[in-house]
N, C-alpha and C positions, 0 to 999 in steps of 0.2 A: 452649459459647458463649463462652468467657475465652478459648479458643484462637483460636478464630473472630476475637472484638474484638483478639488481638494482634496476627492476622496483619492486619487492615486497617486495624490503624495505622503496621504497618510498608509498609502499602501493596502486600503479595501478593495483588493479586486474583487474574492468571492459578494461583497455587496454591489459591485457597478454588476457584475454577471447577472445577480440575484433579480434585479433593478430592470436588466434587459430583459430578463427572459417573460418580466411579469407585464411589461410595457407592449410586448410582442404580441401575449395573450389579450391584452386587453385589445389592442386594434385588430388580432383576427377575429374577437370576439361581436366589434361594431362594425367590421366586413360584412361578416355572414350574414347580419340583422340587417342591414342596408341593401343587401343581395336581396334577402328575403320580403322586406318592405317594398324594394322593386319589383319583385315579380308580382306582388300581389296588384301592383298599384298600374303595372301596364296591362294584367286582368279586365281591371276595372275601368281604365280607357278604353280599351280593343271592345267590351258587353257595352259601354257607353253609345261609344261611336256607334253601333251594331244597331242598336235599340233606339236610337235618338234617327238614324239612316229608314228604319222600317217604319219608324210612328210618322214622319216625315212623307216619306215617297210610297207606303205600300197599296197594296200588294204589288212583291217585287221580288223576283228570283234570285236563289242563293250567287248564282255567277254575275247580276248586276253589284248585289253587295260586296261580289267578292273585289270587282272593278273600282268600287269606292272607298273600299278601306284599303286594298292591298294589303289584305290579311293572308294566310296562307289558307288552305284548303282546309289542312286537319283543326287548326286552330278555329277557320269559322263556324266549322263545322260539329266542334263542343261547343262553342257559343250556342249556334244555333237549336241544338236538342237541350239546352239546357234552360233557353228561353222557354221552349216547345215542352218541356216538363213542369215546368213553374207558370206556364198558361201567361206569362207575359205575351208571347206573340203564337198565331194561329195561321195552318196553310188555308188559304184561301181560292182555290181552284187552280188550274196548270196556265200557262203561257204556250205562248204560242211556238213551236218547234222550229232548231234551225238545222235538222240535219237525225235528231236522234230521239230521245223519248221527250216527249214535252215536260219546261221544267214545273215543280212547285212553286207555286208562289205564295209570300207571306206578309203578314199585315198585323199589326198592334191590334192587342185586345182591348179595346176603351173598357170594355167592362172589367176587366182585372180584379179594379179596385176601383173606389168611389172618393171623392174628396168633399167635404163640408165648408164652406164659403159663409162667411158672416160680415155684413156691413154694419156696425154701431152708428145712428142716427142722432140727434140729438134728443129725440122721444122714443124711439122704438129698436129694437135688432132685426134684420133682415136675414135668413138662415136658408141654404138651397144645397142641393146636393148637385154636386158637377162630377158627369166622368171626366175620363180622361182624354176625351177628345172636345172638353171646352162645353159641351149640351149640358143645358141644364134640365136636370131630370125634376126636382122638386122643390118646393118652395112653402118657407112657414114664416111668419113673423109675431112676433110678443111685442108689447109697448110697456113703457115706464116711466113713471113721472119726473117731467124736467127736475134737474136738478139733482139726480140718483148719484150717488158714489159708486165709483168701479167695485165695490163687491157688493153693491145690491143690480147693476149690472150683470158682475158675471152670476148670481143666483139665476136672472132672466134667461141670460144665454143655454146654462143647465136645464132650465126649464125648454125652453125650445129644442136643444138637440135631443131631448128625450118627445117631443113630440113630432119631430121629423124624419119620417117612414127611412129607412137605411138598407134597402135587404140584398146587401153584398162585402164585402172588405172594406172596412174604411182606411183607411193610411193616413191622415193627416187631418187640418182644419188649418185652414188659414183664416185672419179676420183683418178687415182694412177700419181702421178709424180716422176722425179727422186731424189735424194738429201736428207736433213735431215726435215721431214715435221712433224710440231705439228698437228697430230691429233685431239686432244684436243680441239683447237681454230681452225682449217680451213687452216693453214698458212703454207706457204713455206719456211721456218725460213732461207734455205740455198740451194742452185743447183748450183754445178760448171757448170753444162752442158745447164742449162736454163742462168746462171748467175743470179741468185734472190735471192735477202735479204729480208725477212721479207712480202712475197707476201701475204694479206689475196684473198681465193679462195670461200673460203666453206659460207662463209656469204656470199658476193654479188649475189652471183649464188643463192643462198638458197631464200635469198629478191625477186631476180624477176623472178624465177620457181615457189615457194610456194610449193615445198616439200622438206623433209631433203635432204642434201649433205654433203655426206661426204670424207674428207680428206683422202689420206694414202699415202706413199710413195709409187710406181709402182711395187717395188720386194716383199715386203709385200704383195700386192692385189693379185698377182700370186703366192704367196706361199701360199694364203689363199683359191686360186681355185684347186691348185693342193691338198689339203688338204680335199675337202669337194669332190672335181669331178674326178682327175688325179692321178698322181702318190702318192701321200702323201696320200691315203687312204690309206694303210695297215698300217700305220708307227703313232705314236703316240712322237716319238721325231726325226725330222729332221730337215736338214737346202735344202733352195730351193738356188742355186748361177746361176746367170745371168751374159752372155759375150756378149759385143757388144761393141756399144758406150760407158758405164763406165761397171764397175765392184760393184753387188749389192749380198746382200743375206737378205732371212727371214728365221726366224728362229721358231721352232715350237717344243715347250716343254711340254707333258702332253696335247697332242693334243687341247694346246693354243698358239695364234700365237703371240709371246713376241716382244714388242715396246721397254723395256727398260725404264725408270724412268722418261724420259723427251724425247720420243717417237724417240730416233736414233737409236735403236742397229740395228746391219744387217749391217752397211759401213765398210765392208768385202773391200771394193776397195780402202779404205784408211787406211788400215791397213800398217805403214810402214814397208818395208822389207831391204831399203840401206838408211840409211839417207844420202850418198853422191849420189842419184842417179838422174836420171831426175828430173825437177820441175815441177809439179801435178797440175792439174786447181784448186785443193783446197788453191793451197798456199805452200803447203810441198812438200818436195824431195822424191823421191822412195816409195812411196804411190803403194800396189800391180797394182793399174790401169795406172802404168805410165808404167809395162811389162809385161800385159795382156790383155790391150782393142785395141780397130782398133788402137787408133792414135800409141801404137808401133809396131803393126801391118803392119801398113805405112810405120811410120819411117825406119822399119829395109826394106822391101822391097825397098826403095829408096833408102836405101845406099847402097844395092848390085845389085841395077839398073834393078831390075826384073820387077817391077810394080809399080804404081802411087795411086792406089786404091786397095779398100777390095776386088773389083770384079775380077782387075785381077791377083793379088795376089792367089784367090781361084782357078781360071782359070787355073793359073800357075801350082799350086799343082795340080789339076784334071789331066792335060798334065802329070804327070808323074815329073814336074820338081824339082831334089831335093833342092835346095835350097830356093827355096817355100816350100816345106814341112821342113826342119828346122826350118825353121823360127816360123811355127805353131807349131811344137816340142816343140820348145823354149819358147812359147806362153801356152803351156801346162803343162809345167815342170813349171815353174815360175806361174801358180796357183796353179799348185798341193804344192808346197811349204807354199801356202799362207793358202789352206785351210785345209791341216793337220793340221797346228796350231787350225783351229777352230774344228776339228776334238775331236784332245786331250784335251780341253777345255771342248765339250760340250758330246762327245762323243751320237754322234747318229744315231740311225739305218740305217740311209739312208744320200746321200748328190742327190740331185736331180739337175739337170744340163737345163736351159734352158736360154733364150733369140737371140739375132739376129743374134749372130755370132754360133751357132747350126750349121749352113748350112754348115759349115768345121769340125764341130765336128770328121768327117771321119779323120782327119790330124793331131789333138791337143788333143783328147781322149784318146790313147793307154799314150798315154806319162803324160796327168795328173794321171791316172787310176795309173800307174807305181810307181810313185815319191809319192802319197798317200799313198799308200798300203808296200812301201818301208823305208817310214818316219815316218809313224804313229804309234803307239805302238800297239803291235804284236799282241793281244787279239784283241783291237778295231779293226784292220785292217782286222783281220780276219772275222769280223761277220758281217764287213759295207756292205751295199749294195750303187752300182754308176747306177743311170739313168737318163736316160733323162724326161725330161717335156713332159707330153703328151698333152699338149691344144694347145701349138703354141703357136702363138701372141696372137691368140684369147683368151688364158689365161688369157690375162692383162686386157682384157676389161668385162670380165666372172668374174674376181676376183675386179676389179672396181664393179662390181655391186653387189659380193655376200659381199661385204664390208656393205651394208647396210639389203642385207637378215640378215645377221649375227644379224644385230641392232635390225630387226623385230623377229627375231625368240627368240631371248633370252628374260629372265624375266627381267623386271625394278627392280632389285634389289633395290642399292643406291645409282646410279647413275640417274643422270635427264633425261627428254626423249626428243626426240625432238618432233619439231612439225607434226603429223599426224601418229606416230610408233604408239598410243593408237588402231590402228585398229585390231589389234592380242588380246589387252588387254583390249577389250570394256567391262563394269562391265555387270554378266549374274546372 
């Protein structure tokens, strides 16, 4: 306005004129583009909802859909032939008549396209091809010597996907590893168990596959399959905790499965419980994984001269032997500890219990279950439910892969997309 008043008192009108007319063009200019921007982008909601409604509930006739989206007739009706042309969804026999010709009904094609699922172990890659309805079609694994750098890593993982039969579209690859991983960028930021600083994964593999890959931590990807296929179906806020080699958890709020601000939350295994206690591959003392995972596992079997290993450690306890089953006691109680704290924090329906050391779950169960439900406040304790994982191992490579269904199924909000997700959201 001060600019304005100067210039008409220096008596520039043709420049205030000048000044409007060019001000004008430039907001009709960022109208039309935001008009434009929005129609593409309520496109891509209206094929979302549409597609995410059919992969969900089919086979299911066009007039149920039409009941769930409140879409109109013509509009669902290019959606739908444009699904039907791109072989995204398929009629799958008629329904049943309420007056007039029986309708079609229609259903997600799981075979589409294929996804590649990879879990990074701390010796070996796990590689499986998942459709899109969560089955796992096939399965390979390579091994490598402890101690490998993420690019004699990803050499293995190239090595594997070229020996893991594929014979349809692939779209994606997701890979879960252990540790604190930015999602975001691809990268390994931190793994005691791998040893890696700062690994990029998700670019190089991306460069020379030529479709998306995506990043996630391991216990996330399996919280994200027991979420859509396993136990985390009925549950809309749970946490999934993994025992074996470390100690992990995801966490799952408003049936979203939460990363955290700078994508760590879930290191449940470095939660400190004694800061004068063991020293923890992370660095710190009494970290819950330094009196819950094999290596105290180990430990404590070696100093009471039972066993050398997880194997026969479990052997031990199988026989009958009581001081093998303490020891797993002890092993149970000392998470149960750890995870009522997350308990009364987050307070959720369910705590779901899975990874490698399961296979003794018979020994270290009754005694978490106990020290939970003992320590945790009375109301939450009472309405929690405790289960176990039902995918397996096969979970982690299931939930590797649904890491990128996840990416295809959802709308491009306002986030970027990568390259080739556009196939769910091609303009109809």
């Amino acid at each position: 306005i001060q600019a304005i008043s100067l210039l008409l008192t220096f008596g520039a009108v043709n420049t205030i004129i000048t000044l409007f007319t060019e001000l004008r063009k430039w907001v009709t200019m960022v109208y039309r583009n935001l008009c434009k921007g929005s129609k593409r982008l309520i496109k891509d909601l209206n094929r979302a909802i549409v597609v995410n409604f059919i992969r969900e509930k089919g086979p299911i006739s066009r007039t149920a859909i039409a009941a769930y989206t409140n879409l109109a007739q013509p509009t669902l009706t290019v959606i739908i032939n444009a699904l039907l042309d791109q072989g995204i969804i398929r009629e799958n026999g008629k329904g049943e008549s309420s007056g007039g010709r029986r309708p079609s009904l229609f259903e997600f094609n799981t075979h589409y396209g294929f996804i590649i699922g990879i879990k990074i172990e701390i010796d070996r890659v796990l590689l499986g091809l998942v459709d899109l309805s969560g089955k796992l079609i096939a399965r390979h694994e390579e091994t490598f010597p402890l101690g490998s750098t993420g690019e004699q890593v990803l050499k293995v993982i190239r090595t594997g996907l070229e020996r893991l039969p594929c014979a349809g579209r692939l779209l994606g690859i997701g890979i879960g590893a252990s540790g604190f991983i930015d999602a975001q960028r691809g990268v390994v930021v931190f793994s005691p168990v791998l040893n890696w600083r700062n690994v990029p994964i998700a670019a190089p593999l991306e460069k020379q596959s030529g479709v998306p890959v995506l990043l996630d931590n391991d216990v996330n990807s399996l919280t994200l399959a027991e979420h859509w296929y396993g136990a985390g179906r009925p549950y809309q806020n749970f946490v999934c905790v993994t025992v074996g080699i470390g100690i992990g958890s995801g966490v799952v709020i408003d049936n979203n499965l939460y990363r955290g601000s700078a994508c760590g939350a879930g290191e449940i295994g470095h939660m400190m419980i004694d800061p004068d206690g063991p020293l923890c591959a992370c660095g710190e003392r009494g970290c819950l994984e330094t009196v819950t995972a094999d290596s105290f596992l180990i430990r404590a079997a070696q100093e009471k001269g039972i066993a050398h290993s997880i194997e026969d450690l479990i052997t031990a306890a199988t026989s009958g032997d009581k001081c093998a089953r303490d020891i797993f006691a002890m092993m149970g109680k000392n998470l149960g500890m750890g995870v009522k704290n997350i308990i009364n924090l987050l307070n959720p329906q369910a705590i779901i219990l899975g990874g490698e050391r399961m296979d003794a779950s018979t020994f270290f169960l009754p005694a978490f279950a106990h020290v939970v439900r003992r320590h945790s406040f009375p109301d939450v304790a009472r309405e929690l439910i405790i289960t176990k994982a039902q995918l397996g191992e096969e979970g982690f490579l299931i939930g590797a892969g649904t890491l990128v269904a996840q990416a295809l199924f959802e709308p491009p909000l306002y986030t970027g997309r990568k390259p080739g997700r556009d196939i769910f959201y091609a303009t109809t």
